[in-house]
Phi, psi and omega in degrees: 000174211251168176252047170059009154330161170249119205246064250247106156226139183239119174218158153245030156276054289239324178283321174281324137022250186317308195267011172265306145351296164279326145339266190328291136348316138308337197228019142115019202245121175266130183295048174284153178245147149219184196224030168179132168342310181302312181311301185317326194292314170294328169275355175300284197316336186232029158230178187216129190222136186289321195218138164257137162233123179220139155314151179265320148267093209227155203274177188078245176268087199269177206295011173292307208313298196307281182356301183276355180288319166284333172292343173282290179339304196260014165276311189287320170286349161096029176288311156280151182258000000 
């Protein structure tokens, strides 16, 4: 079983979504989804999450964007070491 993380996934494939998710969920993880960088970025911003998992390409913000969109975020908030 998961050690009850908190688990943040962004894709915008709504079925691998959803069996990533749900994967996860199973096995002791508590879960958010979005289904695009902007979204993930909105819901990063207002949780604290153990693991991001994001798609690379994605349409909008894909996932380099996102990536660096949180590593900023969690820099400016003292979050990263």
């Amino acid at each position: 079983m998961g050690t009850g993380g908190k688990i943040l996934v962004v894709d915008d494939n709504n079925d691998l979504r959803i069996v990533v998710s749900t994967m996860l969920s199973r096995l002791g993880y508590e879960v958010s989804s979005a289904d695009s960088g902007e979204n993930g970025l909105g819901i990063f911003l207002k949780n604290k999450f153990d693991i991001v998992l994001s798609d690379y390409e994605m349409p909008g913000m894909d996932g380099v964007a996102f990536a660096c969109s949180i590593k900023k975020s969690s820099l400016e908030h003292g979050s990263l070491s």
